[in-house]
Biopython code that builds the backbone (N, CA, C, O; Angstrom):
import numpy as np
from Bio.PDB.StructureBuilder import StructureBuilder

atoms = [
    (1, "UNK", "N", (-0.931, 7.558, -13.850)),
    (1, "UNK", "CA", (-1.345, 6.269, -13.366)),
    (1, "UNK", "C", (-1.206, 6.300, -11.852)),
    (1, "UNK", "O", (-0.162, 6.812, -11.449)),
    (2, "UNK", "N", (-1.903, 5.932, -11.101)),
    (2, "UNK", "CA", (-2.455, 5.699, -9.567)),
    (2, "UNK", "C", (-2.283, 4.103, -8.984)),
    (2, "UNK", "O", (-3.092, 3.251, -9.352)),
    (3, "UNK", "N", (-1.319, 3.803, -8.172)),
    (3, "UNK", "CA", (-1.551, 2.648, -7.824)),
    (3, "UNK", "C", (-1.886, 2.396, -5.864)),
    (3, "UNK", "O", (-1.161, 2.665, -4.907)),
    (4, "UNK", "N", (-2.769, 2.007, -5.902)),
    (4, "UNK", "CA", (-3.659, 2.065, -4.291)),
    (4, "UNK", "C", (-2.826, 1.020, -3.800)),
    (4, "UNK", "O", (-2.724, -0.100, -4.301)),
    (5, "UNK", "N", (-2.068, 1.569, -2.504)),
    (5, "UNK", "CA", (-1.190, 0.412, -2.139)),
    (5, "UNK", "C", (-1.645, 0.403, -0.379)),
    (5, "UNK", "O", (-0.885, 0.021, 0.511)),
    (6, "UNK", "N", (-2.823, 0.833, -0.201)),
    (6, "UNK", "CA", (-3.096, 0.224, 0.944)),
    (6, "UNK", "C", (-2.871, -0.603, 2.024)),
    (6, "UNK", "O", (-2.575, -0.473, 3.211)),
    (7, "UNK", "N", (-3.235, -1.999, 0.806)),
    (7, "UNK", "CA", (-2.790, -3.243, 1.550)),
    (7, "UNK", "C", (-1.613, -3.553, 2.561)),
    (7, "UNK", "O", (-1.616, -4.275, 3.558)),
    (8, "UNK", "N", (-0.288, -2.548, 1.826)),
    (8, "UNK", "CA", (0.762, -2.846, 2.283)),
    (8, "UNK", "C", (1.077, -1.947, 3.516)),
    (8, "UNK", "O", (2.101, -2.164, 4.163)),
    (9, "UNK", "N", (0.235, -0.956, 3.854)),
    (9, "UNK", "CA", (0.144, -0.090, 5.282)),
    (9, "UNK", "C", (0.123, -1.034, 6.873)),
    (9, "UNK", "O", (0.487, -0.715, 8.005)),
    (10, "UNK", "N", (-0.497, -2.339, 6.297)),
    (10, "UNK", "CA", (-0.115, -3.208, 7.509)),
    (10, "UNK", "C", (1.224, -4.211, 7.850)),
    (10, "UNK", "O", (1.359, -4.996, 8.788)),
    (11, "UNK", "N", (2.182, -3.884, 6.714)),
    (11, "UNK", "CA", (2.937, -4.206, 7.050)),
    (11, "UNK", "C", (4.746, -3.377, 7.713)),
    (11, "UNK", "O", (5.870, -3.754, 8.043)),
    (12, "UNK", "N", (3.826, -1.902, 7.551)),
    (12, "UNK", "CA", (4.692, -0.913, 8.163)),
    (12, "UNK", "C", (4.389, -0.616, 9.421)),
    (12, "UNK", "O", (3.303, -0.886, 9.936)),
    (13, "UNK", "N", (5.207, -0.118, 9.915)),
    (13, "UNK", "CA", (5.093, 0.554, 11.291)),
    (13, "UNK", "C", (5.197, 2.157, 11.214)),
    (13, "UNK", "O", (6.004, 2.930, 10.697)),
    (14, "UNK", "N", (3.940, 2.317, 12.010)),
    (14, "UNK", "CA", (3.167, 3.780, 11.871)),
    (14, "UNK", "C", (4.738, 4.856, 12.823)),
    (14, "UNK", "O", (4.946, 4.914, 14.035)),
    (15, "UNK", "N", (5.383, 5.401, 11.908)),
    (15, "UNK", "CA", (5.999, 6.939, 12.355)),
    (15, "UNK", "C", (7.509, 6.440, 12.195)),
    (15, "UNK", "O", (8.477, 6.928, 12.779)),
    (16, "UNK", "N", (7.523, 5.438, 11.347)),
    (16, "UNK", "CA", (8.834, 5.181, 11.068)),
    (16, "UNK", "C", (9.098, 4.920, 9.681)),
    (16, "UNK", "O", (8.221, 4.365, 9.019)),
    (17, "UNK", "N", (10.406, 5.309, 9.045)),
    (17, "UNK", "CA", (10.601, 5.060, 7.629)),
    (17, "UNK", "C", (10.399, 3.793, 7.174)),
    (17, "UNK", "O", (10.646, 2.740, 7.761)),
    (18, "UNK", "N", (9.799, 4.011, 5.778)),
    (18, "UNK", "CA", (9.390, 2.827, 4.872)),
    (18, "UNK", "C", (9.349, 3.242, 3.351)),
    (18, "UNK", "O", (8.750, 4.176, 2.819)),
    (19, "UNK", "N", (10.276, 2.134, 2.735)),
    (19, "UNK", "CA", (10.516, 1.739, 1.574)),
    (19, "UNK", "C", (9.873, 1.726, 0.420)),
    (19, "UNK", "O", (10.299, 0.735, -0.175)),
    (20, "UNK", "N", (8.901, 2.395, -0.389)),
    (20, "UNK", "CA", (7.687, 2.299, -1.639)),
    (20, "UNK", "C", (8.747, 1.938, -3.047)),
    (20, "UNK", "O", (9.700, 2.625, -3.412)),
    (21, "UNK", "N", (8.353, 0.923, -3.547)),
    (21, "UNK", "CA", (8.929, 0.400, -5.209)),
    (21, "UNK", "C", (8.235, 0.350, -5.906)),
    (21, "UNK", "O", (7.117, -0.149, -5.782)),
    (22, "UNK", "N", (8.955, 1.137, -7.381)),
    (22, "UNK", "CA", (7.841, 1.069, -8.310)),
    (22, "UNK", "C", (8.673, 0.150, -9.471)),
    (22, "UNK", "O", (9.473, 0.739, -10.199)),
    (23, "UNK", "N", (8.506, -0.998, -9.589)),
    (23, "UNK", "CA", (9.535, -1.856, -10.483)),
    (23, "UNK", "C", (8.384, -2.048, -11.653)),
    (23, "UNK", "O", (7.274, -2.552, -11.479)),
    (24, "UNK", "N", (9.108, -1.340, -13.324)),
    (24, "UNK", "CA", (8.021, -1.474, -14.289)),
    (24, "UNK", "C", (9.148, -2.671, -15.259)),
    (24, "UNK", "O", (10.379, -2.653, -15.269)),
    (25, "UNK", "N", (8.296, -3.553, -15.941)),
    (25, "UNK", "CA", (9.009, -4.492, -16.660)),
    (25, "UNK", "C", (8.813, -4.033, -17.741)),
    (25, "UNK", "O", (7.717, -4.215, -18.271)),
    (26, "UNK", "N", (9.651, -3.423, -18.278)),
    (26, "UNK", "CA", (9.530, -3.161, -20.374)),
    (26, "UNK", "C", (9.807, -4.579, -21.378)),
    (26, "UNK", "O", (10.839, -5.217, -21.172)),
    (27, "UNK", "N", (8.948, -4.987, -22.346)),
    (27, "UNK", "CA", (9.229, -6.003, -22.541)),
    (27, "UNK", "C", (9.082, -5.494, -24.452)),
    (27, "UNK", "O", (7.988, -5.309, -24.985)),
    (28, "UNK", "N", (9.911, -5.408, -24.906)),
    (28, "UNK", "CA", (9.972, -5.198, -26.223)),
    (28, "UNK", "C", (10.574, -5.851, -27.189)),
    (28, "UNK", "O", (11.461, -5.210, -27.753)),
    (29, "UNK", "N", (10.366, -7.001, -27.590)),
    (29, "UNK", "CA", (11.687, -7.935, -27.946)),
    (29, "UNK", "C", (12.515, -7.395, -29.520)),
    (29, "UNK", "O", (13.542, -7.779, -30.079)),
    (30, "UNK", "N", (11.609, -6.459, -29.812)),
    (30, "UNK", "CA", (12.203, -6.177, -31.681)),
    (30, "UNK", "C", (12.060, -4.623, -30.950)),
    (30, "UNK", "O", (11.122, -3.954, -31.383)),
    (31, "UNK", "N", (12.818, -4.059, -29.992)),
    (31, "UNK", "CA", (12.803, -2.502, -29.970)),
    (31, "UNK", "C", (12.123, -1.700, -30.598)),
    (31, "UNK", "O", (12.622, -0.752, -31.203)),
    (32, "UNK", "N", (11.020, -1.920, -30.561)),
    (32, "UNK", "CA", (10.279, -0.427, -31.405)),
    (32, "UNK", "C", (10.101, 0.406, -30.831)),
    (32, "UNK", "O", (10.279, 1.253, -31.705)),
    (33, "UNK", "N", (9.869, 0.938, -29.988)),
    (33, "UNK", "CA", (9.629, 2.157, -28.775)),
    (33, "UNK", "C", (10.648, 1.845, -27.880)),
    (33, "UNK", "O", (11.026, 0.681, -27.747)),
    (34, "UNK", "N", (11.278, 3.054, -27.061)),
    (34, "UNK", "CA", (11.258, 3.371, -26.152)),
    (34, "UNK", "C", (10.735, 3.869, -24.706)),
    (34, "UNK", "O", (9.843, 3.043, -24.519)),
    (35, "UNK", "N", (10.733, 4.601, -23.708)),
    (35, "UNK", "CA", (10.115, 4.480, -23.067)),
    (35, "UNK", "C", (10.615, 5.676, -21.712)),
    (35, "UNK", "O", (11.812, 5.939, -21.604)),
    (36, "UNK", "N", (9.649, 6.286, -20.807)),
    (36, "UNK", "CA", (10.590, 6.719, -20.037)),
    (36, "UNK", "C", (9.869, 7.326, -18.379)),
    (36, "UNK", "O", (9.510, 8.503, -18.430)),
    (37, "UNK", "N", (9.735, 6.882, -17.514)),
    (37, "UNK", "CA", (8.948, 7.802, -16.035)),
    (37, "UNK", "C", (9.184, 9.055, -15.972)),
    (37, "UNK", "O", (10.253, 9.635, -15.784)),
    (38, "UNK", "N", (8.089, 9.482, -16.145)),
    (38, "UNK", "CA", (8.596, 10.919, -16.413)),
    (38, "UNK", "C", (8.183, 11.430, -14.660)),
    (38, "UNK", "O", (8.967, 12.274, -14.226)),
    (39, "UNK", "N", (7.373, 11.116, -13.950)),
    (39, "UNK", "CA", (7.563, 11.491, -12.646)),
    (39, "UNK", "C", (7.168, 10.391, -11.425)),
    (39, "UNK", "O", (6.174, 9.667, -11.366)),
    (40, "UNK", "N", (7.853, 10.466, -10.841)),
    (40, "UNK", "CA", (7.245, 8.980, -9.336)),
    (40, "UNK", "C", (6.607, 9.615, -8.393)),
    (40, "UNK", "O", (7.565, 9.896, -7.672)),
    (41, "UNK", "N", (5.851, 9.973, -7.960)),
    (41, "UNK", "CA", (5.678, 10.608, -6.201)),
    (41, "UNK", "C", (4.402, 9.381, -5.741)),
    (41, "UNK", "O", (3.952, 8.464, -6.429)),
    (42, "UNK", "N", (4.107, 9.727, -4.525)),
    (42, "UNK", "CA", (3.228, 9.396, -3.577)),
    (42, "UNK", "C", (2.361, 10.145, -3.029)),
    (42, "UNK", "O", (2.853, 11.233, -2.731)),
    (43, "UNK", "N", (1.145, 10.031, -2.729)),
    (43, "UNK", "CA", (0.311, 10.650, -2.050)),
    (43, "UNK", "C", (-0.053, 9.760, -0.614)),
    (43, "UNK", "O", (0.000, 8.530, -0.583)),
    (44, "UNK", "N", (-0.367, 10.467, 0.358)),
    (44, "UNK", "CA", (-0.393, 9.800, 1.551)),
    (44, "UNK", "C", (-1.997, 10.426, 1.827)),
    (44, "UNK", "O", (-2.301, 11.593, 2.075)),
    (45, "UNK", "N", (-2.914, 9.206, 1.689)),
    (45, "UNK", "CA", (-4.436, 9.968, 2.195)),
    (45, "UNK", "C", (-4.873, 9.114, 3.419)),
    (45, "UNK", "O", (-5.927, 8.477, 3.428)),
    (46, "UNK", "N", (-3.884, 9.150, 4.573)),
    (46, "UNK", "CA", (-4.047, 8.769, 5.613)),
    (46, "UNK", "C", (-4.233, 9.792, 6.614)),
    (46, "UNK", "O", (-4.765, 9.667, 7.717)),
    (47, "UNK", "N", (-3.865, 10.537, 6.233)),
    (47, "UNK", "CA", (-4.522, 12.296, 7.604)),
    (47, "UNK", "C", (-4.834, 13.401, 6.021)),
    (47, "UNK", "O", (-4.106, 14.381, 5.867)),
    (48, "UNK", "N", (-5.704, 13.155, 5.204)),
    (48, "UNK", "CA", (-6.097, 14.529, 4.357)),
    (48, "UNK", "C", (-5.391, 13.689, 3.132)),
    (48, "UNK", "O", (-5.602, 12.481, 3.024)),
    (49, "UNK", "N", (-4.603, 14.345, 2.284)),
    (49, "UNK", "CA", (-3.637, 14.438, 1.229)),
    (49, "UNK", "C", (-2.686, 15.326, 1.310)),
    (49, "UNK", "O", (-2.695, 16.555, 1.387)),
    (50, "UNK", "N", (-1.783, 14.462, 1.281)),
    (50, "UNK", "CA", (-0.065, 15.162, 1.525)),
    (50, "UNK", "C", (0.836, 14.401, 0.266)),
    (50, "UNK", "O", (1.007, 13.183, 0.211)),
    (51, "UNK", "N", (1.126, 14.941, -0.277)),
    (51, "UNK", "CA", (1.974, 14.519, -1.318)),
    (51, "UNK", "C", (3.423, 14.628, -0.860)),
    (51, "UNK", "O", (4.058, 15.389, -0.130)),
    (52, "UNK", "N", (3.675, 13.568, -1.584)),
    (52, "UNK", "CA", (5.010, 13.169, -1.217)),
    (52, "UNK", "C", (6.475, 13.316, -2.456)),
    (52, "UNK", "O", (6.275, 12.375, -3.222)),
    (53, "UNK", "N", (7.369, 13.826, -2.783)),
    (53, "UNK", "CA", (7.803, 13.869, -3.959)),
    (53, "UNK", "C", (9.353, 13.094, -3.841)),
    (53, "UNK", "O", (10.341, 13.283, -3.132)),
    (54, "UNK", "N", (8.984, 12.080, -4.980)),
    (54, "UNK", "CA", (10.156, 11.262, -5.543)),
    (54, "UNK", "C", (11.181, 12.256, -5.946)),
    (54, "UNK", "O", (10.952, 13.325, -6.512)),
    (55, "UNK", "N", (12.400, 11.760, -5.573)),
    (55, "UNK", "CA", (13.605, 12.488, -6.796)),
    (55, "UNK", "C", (13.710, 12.097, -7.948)),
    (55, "UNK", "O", (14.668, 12.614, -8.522)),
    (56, "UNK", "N", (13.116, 11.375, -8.564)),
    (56, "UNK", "CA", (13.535, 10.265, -9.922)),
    (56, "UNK", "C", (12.211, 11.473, -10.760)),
    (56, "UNK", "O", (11.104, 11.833, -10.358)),
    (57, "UNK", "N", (12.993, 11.808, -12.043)),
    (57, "UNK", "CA", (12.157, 12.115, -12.756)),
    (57, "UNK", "C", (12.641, 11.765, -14.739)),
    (57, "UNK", "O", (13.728, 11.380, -15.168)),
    (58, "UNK", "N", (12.085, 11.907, -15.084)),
    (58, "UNK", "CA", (12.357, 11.592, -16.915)),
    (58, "UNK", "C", (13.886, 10.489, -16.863)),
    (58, "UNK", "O", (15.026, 10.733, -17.257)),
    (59, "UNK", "N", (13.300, 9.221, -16.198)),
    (59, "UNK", "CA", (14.094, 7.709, -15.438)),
    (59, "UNK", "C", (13.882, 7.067, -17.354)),
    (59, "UNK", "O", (12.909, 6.407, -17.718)),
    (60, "UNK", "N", (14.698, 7.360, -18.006)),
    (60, "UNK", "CA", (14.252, 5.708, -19.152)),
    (60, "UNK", "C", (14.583, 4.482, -18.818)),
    (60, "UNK", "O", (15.622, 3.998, -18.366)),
    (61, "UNK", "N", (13.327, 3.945, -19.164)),
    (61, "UNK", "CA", (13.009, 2.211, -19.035)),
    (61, "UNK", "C", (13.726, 1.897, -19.252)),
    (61, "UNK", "O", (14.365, 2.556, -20.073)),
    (62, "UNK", "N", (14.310, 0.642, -18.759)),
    (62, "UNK", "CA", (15.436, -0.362, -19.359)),
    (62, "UNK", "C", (14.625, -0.779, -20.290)),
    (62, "UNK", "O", (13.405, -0.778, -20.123)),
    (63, "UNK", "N", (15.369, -1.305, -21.705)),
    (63, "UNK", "CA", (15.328, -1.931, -22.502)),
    (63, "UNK", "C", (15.148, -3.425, -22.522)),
    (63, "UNK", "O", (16.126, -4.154, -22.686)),
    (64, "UNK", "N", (13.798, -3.964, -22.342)),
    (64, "UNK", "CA", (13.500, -5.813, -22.257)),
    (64, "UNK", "C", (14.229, -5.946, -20.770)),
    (64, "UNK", "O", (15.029, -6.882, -20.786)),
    (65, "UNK", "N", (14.173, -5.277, -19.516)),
    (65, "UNK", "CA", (14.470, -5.119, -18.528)),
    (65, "UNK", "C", (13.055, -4.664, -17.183)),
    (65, "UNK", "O", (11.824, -4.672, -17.204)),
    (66, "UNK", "N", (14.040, -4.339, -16.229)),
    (66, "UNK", "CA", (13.379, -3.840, -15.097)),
    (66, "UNK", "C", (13.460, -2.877, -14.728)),
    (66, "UNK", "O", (14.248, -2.909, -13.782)),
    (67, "UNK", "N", (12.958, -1.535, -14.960)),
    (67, "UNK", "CA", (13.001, -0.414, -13.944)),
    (67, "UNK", "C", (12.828, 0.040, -12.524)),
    (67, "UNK", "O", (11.702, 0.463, -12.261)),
    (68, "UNK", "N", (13.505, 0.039, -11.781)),
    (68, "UNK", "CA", (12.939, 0.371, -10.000)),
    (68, "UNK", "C", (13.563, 1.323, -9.624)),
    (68, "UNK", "O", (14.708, 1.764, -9.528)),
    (69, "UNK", "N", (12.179, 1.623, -9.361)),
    (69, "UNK", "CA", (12.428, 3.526, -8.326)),
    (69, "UNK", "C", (11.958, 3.174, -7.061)),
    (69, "UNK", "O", (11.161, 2.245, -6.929)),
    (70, "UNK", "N", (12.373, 3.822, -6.124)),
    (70, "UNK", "CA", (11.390, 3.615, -4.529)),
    (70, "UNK", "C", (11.453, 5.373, -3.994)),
    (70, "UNK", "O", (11.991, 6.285, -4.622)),
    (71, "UNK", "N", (10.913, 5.453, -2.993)),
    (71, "UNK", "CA", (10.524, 6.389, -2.290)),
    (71, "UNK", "C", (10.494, 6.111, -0.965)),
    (71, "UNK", "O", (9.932, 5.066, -0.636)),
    (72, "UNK", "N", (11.167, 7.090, 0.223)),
    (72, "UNK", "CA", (11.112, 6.200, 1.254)),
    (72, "UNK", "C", (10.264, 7.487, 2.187)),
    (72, "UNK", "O", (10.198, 8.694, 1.957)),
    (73, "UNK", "N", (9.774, 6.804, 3.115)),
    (73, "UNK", "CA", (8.218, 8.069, 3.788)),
    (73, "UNK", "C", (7.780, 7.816, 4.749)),
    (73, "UNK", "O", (6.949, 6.925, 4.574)),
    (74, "UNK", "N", (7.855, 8.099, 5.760)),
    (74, "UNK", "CA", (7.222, 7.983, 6.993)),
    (74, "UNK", "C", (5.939, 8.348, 7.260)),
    (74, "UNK", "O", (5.657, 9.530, 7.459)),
    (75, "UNK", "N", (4.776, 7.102, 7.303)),
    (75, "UNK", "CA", (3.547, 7.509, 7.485)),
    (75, "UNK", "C", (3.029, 7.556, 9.458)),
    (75, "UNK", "O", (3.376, 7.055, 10.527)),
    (76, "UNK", "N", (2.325, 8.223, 9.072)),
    (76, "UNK", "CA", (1.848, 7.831, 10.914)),
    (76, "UNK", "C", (0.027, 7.573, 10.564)),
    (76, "UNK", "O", (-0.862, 8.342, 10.199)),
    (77, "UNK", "N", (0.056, 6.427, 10.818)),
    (77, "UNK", "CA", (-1.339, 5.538, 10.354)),
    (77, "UNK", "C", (-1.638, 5.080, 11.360)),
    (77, "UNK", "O", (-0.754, 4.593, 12.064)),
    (78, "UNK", "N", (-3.236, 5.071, 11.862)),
    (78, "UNK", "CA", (-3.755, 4.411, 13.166)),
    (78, "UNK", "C", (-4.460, 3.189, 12.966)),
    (78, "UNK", "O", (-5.668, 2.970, 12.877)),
    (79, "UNK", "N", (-3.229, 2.252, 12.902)),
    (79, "UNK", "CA", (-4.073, 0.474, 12.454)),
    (79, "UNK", "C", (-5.059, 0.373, 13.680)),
    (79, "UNK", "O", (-5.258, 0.926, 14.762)),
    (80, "UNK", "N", (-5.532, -0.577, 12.951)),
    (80, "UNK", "CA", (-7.179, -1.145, 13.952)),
    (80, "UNK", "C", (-6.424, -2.123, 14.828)),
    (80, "UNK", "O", (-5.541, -2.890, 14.445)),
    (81, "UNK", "N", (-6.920, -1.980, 16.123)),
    (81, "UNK", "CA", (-7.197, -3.112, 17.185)),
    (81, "UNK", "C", (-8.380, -3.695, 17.557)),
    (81, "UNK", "O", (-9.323, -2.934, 17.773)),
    (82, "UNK", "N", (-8.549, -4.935, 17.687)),
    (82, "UNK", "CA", (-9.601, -5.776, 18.248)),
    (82, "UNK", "C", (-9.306, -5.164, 19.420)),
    (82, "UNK", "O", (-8.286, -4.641, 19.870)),
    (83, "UNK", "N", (-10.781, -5.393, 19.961)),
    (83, "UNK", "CA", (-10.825, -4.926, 21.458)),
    (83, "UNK", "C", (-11.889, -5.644, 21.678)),
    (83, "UNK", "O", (-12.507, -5.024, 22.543)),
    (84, "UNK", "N", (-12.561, -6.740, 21.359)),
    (84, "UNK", "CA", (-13.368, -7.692, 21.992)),
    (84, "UNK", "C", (-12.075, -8.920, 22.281)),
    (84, "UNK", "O", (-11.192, -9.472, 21.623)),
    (85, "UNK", "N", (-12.701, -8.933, 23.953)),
    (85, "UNK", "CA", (-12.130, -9.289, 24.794)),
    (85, "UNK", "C", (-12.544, -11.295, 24.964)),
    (85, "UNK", "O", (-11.737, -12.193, 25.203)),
    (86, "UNK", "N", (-13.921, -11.396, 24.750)),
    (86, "UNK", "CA", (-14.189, -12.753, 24.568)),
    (86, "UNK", "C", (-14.837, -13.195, 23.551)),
    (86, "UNK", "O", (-14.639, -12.390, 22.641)),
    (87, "UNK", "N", (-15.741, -14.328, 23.076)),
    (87, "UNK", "CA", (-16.795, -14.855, 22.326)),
    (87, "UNK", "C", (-17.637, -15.404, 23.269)),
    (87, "UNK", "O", (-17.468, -16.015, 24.323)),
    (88, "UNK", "N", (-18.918, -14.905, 22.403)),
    (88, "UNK", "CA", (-19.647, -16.529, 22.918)),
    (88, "UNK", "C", (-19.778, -17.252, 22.872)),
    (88, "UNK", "O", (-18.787, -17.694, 22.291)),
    (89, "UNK", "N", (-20.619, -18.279, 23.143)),
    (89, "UNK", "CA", (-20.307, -19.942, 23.310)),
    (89, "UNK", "C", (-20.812, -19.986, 22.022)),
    (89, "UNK", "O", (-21.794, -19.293, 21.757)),
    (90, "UNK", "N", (-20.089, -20.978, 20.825)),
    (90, "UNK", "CA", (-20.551, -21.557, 19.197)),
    (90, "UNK", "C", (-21.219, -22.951, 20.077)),
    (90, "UNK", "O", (-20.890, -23.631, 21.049)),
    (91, "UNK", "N", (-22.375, -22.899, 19.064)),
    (91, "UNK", "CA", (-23.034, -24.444, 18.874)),
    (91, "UNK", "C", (-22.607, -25.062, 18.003)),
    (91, "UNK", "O", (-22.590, -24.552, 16.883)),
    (92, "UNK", "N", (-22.299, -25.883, 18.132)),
    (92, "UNK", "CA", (-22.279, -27.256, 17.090)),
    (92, "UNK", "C", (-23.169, -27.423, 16.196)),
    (92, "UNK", "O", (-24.384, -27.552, 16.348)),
    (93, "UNK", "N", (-22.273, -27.416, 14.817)),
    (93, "UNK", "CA", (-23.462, -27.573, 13.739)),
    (93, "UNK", "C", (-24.582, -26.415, 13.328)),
    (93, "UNK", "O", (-25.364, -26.407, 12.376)),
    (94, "UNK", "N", (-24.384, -25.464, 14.360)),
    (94, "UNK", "CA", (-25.109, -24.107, 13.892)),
    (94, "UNK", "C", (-24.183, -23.026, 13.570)),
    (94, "UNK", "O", (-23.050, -22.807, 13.998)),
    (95, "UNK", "N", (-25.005, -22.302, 12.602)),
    (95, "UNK", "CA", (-24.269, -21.071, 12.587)),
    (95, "UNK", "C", (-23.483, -19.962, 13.032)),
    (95, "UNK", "O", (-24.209, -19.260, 13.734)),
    (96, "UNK", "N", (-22.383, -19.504, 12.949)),
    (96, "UNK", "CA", (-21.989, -18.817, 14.090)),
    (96, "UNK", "C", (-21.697, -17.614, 13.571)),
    (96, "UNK", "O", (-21.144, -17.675, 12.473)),
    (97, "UNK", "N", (-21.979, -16.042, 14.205)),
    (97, "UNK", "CA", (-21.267, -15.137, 13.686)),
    (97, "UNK", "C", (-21.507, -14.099, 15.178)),
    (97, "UNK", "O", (-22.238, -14.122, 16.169)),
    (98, "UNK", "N", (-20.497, -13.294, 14.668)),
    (98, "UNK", "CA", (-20.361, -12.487, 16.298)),
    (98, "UNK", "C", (-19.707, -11.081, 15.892)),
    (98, "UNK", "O", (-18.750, -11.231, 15.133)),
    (99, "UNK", "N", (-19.985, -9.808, 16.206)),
    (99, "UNK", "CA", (-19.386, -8.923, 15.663)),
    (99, "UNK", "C", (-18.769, -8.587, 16.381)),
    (99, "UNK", "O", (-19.157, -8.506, 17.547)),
    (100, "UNK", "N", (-17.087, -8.116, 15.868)),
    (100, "UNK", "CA", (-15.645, -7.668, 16.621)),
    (100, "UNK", "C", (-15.952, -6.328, 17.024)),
    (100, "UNK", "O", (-16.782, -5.732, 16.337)),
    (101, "UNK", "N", (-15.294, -5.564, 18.296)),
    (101, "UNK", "CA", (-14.974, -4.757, 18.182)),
    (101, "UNK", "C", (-13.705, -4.240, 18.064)),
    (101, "UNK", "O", (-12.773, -4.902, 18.520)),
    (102, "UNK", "N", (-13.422, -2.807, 17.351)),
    (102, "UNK", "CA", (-12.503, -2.364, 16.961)),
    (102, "UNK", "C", (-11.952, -1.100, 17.565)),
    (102, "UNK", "O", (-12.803, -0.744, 18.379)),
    (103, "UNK", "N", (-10.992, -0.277, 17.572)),
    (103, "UNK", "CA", (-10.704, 0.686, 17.834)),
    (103, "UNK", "C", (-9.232, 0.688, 17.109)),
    (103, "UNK", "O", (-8.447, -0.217, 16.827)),
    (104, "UNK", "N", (-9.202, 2.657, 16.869)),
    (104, "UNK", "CA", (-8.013, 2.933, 15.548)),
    (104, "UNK", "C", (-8.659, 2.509, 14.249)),
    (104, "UNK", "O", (-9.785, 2.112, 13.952)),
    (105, "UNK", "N", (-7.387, 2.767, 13.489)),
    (105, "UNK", "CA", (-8.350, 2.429, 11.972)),
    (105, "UNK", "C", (-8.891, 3.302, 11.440)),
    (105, "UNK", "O", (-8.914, 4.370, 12.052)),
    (106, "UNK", "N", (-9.459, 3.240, 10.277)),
    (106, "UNK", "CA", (-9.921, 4.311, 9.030)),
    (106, "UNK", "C", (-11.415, 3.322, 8.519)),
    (106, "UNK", "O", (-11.150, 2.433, 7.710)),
    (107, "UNK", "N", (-12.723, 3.427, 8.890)),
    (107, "UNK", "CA", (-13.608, 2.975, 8.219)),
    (107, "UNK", "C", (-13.614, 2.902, 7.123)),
    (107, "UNK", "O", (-13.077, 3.828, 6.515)),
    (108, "UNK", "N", (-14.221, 1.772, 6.335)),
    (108, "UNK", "CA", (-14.296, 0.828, 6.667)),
    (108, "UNK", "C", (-13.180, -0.008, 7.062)),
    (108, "UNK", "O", (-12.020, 0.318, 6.809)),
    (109, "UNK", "N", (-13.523, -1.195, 7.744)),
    (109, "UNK", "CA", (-12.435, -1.737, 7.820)),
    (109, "UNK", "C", (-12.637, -3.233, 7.791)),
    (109, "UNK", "O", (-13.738, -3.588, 8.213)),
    (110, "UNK", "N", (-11.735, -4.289, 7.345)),
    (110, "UNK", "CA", (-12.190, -5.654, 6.474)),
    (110, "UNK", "C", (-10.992, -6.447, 7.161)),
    (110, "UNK", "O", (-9.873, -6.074, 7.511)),
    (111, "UNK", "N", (-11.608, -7.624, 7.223)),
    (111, "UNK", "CA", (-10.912, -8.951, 7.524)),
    (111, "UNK", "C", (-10.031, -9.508, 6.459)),
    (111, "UNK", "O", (-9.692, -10.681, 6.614)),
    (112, "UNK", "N", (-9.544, -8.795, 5.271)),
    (112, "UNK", "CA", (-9.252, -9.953, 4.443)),
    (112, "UNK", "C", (-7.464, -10.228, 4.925)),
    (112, "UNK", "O", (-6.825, -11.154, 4.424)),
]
sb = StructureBuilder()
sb.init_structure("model")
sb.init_model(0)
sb.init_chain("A")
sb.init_seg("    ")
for serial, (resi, resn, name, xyz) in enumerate(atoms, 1):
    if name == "N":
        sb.init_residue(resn, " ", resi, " ")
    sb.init_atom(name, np.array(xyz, "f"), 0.0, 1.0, " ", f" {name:<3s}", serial, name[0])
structure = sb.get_structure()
């Protein structure tokens, strides 16, 4: 299983250690199975693919509990900067759109 954690690259700072959690909730209320991580790592596809390797391996689930593993990794990522400096003048009541410029960053790259 693969989980794309992108999103959360803007809230690190590029070349310094950071924290990755993998918290799984087992929810079994009449125990029929067990359960168990058999490996955690990371891949970093911010310069190529570099894999990253967890120490946690064959971890069993807590039982109707929480499991958490983390990984801690220093990425060096080149976030985007705006680099438009002004706008132009919006009209009233008309449409407005204006394209940013950027620099740094990994194309594409999105406002959300």
């Amino acid at each position: 299983m693969g989980l794309d954690v992108t999103p959360l690259l803007s809230e690190i700072v590029s070349g310094q250690p950071a924290k990755f959690f993998l918290i799984v909730q087992e929810n079994d209320p009449f125990n029929t199975a067990t359960g168990q991580i058999v490996d955690f790592d990371m891949i970093d596809y911010t310069n190529g693919v570099v894999p990253i390797s967890g120490s946690s391996t064959n971890v069993p689930l807590v039982e109707n509990g929480e499991t958490s593993l983390s990984i801690t990794a220093t990425l060096n990522i080149s976030q985007p900067s705006i680099t438009t400096t002004s706008l132009p003048e919006a009209k009233i009541y008309e449409p407005y759109s204006h394209q940013l410029t950027v620099s740094g960053g990994t194309s594409p790259i999105s406002g959300d």
